[in-house]
C-alpha positions as CSV (number, residue, x, y, z in Angstrom):
1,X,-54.2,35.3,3.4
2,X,-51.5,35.0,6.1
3,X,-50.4,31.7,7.5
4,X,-50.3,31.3,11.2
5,X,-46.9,30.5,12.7
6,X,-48.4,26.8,14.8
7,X,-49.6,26.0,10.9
8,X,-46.3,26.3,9.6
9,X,-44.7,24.5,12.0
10,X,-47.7,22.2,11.4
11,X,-46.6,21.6,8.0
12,X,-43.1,21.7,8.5
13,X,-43.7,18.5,11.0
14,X,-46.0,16.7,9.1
15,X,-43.6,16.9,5.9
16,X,-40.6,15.9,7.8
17,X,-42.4,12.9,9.3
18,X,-43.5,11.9,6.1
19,X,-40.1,11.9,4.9
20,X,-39.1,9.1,7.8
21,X,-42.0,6.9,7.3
22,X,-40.9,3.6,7.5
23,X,-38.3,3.6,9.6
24,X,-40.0,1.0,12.5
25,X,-37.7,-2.2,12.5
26,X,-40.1,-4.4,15.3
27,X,-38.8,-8.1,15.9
28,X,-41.2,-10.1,18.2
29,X,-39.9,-13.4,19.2
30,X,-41.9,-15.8,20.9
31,X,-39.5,-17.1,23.6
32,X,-37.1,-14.6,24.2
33,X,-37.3,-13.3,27.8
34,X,-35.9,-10.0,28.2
35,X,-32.3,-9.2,26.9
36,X,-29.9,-6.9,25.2
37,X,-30.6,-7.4,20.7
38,X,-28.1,-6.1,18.9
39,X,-28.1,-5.1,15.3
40,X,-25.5,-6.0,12.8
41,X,-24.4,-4.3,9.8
42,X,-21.9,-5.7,7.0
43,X,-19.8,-4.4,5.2
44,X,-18.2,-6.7,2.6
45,X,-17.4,-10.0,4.6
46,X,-16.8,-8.3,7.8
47,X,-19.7,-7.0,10.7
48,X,-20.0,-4.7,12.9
49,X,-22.4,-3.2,15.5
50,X,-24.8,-1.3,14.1
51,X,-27.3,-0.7,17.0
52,X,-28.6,-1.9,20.2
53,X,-31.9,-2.6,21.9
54,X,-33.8,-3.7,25.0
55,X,-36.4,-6.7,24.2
56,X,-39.6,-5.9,26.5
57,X,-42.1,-8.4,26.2
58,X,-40.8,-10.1,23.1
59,X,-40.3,-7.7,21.2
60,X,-37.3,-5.2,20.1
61,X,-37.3,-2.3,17.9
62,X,-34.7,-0.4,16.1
63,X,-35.2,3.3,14.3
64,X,-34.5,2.1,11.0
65,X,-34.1,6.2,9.9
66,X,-30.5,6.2,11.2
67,X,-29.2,3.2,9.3
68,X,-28.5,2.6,5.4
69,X,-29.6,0.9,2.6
70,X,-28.1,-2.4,3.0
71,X,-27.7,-5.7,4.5
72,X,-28.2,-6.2,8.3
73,X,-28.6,-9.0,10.7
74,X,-30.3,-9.7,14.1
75,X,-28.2,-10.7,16.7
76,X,-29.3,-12.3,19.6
77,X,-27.7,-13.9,22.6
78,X,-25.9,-17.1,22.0
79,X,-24.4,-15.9,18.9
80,X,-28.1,-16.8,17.0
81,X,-28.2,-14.6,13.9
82,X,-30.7,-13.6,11.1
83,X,-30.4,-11.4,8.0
84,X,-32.2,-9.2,6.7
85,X,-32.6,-6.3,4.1
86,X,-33.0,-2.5,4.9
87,X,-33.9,-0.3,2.5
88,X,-36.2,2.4,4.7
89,X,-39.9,0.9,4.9
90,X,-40.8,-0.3,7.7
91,X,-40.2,-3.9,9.1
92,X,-42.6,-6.1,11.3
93,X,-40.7,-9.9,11.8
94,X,-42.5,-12.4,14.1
95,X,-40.3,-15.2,15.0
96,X,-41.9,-18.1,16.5
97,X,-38.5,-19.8,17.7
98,X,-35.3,-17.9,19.1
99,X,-33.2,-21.0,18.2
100,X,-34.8,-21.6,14.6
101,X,-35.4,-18.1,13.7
102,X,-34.7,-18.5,9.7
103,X,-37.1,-21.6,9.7
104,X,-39.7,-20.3,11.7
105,X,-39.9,-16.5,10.6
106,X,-42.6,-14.7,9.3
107,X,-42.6,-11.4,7.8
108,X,-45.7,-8.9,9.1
109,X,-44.8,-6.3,7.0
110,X,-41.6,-5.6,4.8
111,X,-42.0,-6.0,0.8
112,X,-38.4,-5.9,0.6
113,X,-38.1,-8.7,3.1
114,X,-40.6,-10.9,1.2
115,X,-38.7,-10.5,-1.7
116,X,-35.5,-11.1,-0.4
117,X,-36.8,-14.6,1.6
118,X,-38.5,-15.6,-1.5
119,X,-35.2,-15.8,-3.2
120,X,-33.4,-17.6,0.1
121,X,-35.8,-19.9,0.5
122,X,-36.1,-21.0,-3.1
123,X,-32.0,-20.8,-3.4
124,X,-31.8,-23.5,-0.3
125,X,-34.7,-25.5,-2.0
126,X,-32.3,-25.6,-5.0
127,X,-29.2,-26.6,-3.5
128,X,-31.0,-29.6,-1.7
129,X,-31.9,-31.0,-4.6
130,X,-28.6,-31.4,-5.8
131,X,-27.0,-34.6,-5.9
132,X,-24.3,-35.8,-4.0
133,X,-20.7,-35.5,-6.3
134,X,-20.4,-39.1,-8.0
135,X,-16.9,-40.9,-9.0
136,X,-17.1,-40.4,-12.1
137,X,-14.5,-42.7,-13.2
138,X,-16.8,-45.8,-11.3
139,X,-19.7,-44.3,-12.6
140,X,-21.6,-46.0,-15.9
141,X,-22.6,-43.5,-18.3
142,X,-26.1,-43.9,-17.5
143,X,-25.6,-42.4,-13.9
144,X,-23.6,-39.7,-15.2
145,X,-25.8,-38.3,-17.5
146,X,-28.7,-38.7,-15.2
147,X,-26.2,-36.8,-13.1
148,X,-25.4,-34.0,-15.2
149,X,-28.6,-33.5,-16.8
150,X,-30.4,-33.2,-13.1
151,X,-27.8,-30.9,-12.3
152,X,-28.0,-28.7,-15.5
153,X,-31.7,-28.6,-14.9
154,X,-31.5,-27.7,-11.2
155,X,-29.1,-24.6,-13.2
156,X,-31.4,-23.7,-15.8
157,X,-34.7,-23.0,-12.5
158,X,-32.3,-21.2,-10.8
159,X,-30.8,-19.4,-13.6
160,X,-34.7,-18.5,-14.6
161,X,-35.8,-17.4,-11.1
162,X,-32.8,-15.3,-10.7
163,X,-34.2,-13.2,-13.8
164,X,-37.5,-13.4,-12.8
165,X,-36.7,-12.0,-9.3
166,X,-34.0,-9.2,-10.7
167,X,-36.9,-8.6,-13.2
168,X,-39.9,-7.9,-10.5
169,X,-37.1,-5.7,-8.4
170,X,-35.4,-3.8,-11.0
171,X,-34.6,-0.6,-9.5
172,X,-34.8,-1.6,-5.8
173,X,-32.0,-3.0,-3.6
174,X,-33.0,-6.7,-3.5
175,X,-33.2,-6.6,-7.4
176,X,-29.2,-5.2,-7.1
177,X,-28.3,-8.0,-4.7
178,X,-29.9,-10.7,-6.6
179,X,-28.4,-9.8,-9.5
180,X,-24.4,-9.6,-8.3
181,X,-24.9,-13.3,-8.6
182,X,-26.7,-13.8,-11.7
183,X,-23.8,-15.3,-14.3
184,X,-23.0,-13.5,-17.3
185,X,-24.3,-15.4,-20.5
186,X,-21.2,-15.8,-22.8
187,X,-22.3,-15.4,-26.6
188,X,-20.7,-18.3,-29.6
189,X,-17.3,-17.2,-30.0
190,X,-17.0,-15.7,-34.0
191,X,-16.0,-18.2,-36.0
192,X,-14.6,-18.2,-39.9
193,X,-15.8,-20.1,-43.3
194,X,-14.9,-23.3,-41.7
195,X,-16.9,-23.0,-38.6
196,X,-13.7,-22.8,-36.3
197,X,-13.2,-20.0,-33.6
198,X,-11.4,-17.2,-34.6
199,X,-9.6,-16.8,-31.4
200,X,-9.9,-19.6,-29.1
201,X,-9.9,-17.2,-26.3
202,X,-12.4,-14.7,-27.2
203,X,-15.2,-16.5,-24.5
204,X,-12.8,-16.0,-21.8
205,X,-12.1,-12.2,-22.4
206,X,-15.9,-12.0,-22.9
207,X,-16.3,-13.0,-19.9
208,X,-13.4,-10.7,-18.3
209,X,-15.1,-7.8,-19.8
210,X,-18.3,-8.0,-18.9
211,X,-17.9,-9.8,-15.3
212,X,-19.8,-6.4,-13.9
213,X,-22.1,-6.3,-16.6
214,X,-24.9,-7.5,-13.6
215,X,-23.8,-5.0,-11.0
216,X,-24.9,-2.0,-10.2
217,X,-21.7,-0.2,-9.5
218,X,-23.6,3.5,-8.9
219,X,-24.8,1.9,-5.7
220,X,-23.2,2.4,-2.1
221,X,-25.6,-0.3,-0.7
222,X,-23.9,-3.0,-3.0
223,X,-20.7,-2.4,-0.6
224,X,-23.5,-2.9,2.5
225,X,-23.1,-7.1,1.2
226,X,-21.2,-10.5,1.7
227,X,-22.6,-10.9,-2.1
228,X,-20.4,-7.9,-3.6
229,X,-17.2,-8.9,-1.4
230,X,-17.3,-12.2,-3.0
231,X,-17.2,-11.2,-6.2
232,X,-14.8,-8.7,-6.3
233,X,-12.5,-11.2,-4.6
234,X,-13.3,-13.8,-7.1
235,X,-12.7,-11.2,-10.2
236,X,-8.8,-10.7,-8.8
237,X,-8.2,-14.2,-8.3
238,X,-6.6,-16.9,-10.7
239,X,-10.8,-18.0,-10.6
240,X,-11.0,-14.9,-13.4
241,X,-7.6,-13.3,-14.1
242,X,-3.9,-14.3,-14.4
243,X,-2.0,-13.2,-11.7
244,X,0.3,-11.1,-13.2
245,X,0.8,-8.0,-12.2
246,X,0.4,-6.2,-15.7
247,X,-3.3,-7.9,-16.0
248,X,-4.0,-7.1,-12.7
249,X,-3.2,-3.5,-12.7
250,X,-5.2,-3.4,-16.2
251,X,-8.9,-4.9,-15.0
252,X,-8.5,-3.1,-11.5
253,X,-8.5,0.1,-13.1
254,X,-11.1,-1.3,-15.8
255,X,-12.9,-2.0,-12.8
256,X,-12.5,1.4,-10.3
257,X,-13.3,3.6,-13.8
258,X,-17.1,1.8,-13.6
259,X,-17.3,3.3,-9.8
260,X,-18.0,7.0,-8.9
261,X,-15.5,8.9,-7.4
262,X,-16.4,9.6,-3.8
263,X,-18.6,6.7,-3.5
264,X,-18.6,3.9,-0.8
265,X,-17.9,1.8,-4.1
266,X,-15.3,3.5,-5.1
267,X,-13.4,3.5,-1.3
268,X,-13.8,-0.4,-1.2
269,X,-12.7,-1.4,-4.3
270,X,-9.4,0.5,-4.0
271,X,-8.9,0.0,-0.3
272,X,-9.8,-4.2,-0.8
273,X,-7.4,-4.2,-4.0
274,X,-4.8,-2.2,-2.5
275,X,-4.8,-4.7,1.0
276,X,-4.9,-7.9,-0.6
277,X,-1.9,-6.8,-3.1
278,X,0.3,-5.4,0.1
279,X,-0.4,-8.2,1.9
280,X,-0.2,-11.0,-1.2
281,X,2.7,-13.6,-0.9
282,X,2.6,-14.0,-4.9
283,X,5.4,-12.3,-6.6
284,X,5.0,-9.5,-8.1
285,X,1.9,-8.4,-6.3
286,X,3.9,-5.4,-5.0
287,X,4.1,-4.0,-8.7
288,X,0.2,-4.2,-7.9
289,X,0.2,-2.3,-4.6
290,X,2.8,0.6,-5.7
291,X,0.5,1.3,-8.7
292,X,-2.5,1.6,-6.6
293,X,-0.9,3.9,-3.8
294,X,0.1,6.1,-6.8
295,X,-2.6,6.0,-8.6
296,X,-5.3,6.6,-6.3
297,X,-3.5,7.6,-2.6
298,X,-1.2,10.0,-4.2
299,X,-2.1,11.0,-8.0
300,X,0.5,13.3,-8.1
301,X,-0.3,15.1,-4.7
302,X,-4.0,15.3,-5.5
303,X,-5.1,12.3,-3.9
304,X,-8.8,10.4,-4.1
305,X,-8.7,8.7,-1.1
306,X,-10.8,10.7,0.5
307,X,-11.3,8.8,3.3
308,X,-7.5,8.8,4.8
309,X,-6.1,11.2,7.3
310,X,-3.7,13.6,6.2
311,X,-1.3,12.3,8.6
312,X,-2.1,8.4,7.4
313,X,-1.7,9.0,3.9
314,X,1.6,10.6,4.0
315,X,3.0,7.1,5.6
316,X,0.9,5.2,3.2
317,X,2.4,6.8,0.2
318,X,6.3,6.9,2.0
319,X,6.1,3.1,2.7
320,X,4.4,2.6,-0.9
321,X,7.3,4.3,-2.7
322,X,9.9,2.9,-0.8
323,X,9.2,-0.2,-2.7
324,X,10.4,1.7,-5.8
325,X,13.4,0.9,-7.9
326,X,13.0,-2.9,-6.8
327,X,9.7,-3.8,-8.5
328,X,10.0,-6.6,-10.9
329,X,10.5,-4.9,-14.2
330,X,12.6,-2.0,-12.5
331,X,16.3,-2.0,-13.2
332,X,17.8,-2.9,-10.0
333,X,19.5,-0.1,-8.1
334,X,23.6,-0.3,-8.6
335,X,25.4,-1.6,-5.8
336,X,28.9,-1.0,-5.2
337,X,30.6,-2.8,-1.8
338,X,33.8,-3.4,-0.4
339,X,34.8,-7.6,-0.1
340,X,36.1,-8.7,2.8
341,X,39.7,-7.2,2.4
342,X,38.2,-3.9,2.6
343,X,40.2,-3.2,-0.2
344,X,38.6,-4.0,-3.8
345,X,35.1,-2.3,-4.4
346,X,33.0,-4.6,-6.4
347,X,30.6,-3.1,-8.7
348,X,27.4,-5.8,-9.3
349,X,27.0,-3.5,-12.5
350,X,30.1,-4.4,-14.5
351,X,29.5,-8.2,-13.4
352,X,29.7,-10.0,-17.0
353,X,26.8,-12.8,-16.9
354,X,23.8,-14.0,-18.6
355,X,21.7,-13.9,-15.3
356,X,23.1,-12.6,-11.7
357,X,21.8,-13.3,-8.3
358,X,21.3,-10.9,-5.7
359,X,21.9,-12.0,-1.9
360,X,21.2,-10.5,1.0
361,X,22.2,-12.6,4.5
362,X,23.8,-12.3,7.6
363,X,26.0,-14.9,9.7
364,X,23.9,-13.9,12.5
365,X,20.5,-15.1,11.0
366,X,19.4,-18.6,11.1
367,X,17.4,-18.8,8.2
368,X,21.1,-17.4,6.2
369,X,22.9,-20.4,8.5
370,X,20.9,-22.7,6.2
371,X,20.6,-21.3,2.9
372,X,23.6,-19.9,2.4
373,X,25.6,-23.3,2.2
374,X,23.0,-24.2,0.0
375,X,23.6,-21.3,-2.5
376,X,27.2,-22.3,-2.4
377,X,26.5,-25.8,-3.7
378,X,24.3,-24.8,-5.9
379,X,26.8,-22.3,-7.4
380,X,29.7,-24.4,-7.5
381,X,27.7,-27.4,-9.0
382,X,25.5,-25.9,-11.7
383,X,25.0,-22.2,-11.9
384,X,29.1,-21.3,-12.1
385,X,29.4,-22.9,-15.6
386,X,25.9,-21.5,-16.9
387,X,27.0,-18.1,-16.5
388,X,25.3,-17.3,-13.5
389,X,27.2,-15.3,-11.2
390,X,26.1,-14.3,-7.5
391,X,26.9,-10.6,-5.7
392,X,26.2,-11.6,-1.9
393,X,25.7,-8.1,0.0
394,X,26.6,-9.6,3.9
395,X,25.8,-7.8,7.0
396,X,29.4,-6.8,8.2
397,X,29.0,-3.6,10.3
398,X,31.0,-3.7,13.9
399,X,31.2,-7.2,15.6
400,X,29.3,-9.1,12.6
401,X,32.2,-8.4,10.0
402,X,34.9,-10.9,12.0
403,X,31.6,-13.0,11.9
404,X,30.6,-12.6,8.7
405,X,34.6,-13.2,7.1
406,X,34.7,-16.8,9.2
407,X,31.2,-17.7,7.7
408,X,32.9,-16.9,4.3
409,X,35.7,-19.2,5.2
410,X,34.2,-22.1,7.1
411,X,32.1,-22.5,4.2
412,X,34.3,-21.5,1.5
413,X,31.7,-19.0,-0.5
414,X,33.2,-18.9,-3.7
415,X,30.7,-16.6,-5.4
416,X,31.1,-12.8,-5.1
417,X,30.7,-11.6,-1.5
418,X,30.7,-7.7,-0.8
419,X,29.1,-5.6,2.6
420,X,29.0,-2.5,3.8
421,X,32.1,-3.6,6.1
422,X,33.4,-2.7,9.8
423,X,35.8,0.0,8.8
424,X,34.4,1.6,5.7
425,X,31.0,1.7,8.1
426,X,32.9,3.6,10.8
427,X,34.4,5.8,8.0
428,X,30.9,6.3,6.9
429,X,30.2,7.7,10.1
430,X,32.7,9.9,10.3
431,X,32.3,11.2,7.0
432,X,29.4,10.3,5.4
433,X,30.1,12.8,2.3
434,X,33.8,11.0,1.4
435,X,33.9,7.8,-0.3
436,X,31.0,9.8,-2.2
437,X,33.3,12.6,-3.2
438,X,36.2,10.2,-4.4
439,X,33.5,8.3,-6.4
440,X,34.2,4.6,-4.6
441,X,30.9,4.4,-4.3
442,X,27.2,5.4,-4.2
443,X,24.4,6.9,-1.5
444,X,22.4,3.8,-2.4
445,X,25.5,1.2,-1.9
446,X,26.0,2.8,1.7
447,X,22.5,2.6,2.6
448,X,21.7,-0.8,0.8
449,X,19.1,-1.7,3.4
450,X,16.6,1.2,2.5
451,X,17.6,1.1,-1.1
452,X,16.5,-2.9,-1.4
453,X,13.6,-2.4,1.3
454,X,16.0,-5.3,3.4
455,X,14.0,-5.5,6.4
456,X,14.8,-9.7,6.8
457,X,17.0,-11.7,5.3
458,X,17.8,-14.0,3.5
459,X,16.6,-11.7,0.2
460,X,17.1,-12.9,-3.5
461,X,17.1,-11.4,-6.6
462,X,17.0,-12.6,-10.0
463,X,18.7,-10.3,-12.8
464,X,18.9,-10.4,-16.4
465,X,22.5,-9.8,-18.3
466,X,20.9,-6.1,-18.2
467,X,20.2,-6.1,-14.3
468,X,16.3,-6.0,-14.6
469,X,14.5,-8.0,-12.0
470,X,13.0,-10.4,-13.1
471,X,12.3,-12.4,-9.9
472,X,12.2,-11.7,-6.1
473,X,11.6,-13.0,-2.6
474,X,12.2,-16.7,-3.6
475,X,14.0,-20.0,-1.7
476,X,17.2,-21.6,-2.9
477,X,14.8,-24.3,-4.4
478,X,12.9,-21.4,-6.5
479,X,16.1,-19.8,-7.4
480,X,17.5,-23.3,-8.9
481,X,14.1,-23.9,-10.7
482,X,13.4,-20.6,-11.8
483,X,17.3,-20.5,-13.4
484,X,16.8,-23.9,-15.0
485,X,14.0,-23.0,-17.1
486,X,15.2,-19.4,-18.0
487,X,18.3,-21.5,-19.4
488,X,16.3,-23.4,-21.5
489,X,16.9,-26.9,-19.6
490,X,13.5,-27.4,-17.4
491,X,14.2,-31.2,-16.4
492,X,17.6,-30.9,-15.2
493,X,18.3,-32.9,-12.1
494,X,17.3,-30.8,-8.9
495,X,19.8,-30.8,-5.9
496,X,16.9,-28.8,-4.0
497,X,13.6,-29.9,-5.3
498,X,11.1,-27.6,-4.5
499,X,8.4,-30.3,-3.0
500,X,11.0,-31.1,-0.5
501,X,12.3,-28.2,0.7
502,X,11.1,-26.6,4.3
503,X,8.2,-24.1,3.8
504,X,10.1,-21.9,6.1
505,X,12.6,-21.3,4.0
506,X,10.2,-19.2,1.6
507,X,10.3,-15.7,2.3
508,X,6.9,-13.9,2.3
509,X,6.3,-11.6,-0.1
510,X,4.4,-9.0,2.2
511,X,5.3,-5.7,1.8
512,X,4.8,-4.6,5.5
């Protein structure tokens, strides 16, 4: 039998229009008068426009069919807000209030909506029955056991809903959202004949390992959340792990491996870890950042981050690797400089000492103006006769070295001071090729800027007898701390202390 061309068509239509059934989003509030409604989207903690829509007689409508699964929010005039879910059916919201929206919705028509407001409203219910914190040092033990047993059960009903809830949603987006926040239940530790723990951190590592167990990692929607921000920041702070940058590195990439490649998932995770490492003041955090640009920006030139330019990933990855050499960990990069006679090349290398300090400064700076006196007392006094010796690299090109040799002298720098000075500069420039070819010195002595990523100064080091770094980026009042206890004498009297020294003076640790 043949098949008209209108009935094809016919069908064609009607299948289609099946497929975006459910796409209405009506919002009729009672006394709104006619305005501009925007819809919000979120991604993570942050929002952005979504859509926009005229309100004619109360009521404004999106088509839900060109949004995602995720979270969304209404956004009326006068900054008034109200979330919602969106996960294609259709929604019908009456809203009796503009200015009490939350308190005075009701939901027409949304299953996913009533589930989702079910859970709100019985999460708010919860936290308003919980009692104000008591001083539990003035308490009697009465009230704090009333305390902590009304408490535990307010816990245990929310702990029960949350399973009932993830239980009558598995498989949908509200059950995926509810249950980022359900807590992981942490099994008895094993313990040996005598009842005692075998390792007395085995619930903590339980925990580490199975912090995601709740989270549905397949999904892009997750990403569309406050909820799933939250707890990816919470896993990579001191909250979950140690911040050190070996631990770090090992549950980030714990982490990425439960995402798919290509996924929305996957692009946060690495672009959220990567950002909050480059931009981190905590030491070593760069160690954290490097490893992520080569691990996922470059992997050796086939990169994953599919979602960077061509042009934006090249900088990415130079910037990343400039950071290279000078990591905590690395052995730093040899420096060989003339001292201020511009005679005797001094080679940090071949500098006998249990620990050596790097120092980067210039008379010119006014942070250096401070701190440098400071390192000079702190040599002469205590570091000198512990076998700490310090290699200051000065700023001495054109008019800063006359500068740079009176600093030296009005402040009588006994430690080891070296630059790239004015005349071996101006030699550089005429030749760059031959200091190199009489073996004075190195490329990465002449150009000890780039090769120590010295883009402000002061800059300190710490080395071992072996040069490895062990610290960076730290104050005089770090540096004497940090030197005290590597020295085995943790208590000796301060002449910096760190609670009293100037939070200026603490270099950030950002590598931008």
């Amino acid at each position: 039998m043949q098949i008209k061309k209108t009935a094809i068509i016919s069908i064609i239509t009607l299948f289609f229009s099946t497929l975006s059934y459910g796409q209405n989003l009506s919002f009729t509030i009672n006394n709104l008068g006619d305005t501009t409604v925007h819809m919000i989207r979120y991604l993570g903690e942050k929002m952005y426009y979504a859509d926009t829509a005229e309100v004619k007689g109360g009521v404004v409508k999106f088509d839900g069919s060109k949004h995602e699964t995720g979270m969304y929010a209404l956004f009326l005039p006068g900054q008034k807000m109200l979330d919602f879910v969106h996960v294609q059916e259709d929604i019908d919201f009456r809203i009796e209030d503009k200015d009490r929206m939350a308190q005075t919705l009701t939901i027409k028509k949304s299953k996913m909506n009533m589930q989702f407001y079910k859970y709100v409203d019985f999460m708010i219910g919860q936290t308003k029955k919980r009692l104000p914190q008591i001083d539990r040092e003035t308490a009697s033990d009465a009230e704090k056991k009333a305390y902590d047993e009304k408490n535990k059960k307010i816990t245990e009903d929310i702990v029960a809903f949350q399973k009932e809830m993830v239980a009558a949603n598995k498989g949908n987006f509200v059950g995926d959202l509810i249950n980022i926040s359900v807590d992981i239940i942490i099994p008895d530790a094993p313990v040996d004949e005598n009842g005692e723990a075998i390792n007395p951190d085995w619930k903590y590592y339980y925990f580490i390992e199975h912090y995601w167990d709740n989270v549905n990692l397949k999904s892009n929607a997750i990403v569309r959340t406050p909820t799933f921000h939250k707890k990816l920041e919470n896993y990579m702070s001191k909250n979950v792990l140690l911040q050190i940058p070996d631990t770090l590195i090992k549950y980030a990439d714990k982490l990425i491996e439960k995402t798919l490649d290509s996924s929305l998932v996957f692009q946060y995770v690495v672009t959220q870890i990567t950002s909050k490492a480059g931009k981190s003041d905590l030491m070593g955090m760069e160690n954290v950042y490097v490893h992520m640009i080569e691990k996922y920006y470059d992997n050796n030139g086939k990169t994953r981050a599919f979602w960077m330019s061509e042009d934006g990933l090249k900088k990415l990855i130079e910037e990343a690797y400039k950071l290279k050499g000078t990591l905590i960990g690395d052995t730093a990069p040899r420096l060989i400089l003339p001292d201020s006679t511009e005679k005797n090349w001094i080679d940090f290398y071949k500098i006998d000492a249990e620990y050596k300090v790097l120092y980067f400064w210039e008379a010119t700076c006014g942070h250096c103006k401070k701190s440098t006196p400071k390192l000079q007392k702190l040599y002469a006094e205590k570091l000198k006769e512990r076998n700490v010796e310090v290699y200051a690299i000065g700023k001495a090109m054109d008019e800063n070295f006359e500068l740079w040799k009176n600093f030296i002298i009005d402040n009588n720098l006994t430690f080891t001071n070296v630059g790239l000075t004015k005349s071996v500069y101006e030699q550089v420039k005429k030749d760059p090729y031959e200091l190199l070819r009489q073996k004075v010195t190195t490329v990465e002595s002449i150009n000890y800027q780039t090769t120590y990523n010295v883009y402000s100064t002061p800059r300190i080091y710490v080395l071992d007898k072996d040069n490895v770094i062990l610290y960076k980026r730290i104050s005089i009042a770090q540096l004497e701390d940090i030197l005290d206890k590597l020295q085995g004498v943790p208590e000796a009297e301060k002449l910096y202390p760190i609670e009293e020294e100037d939070p200026e003076e603490r270099e950030s640790a950002t590598t931008k």
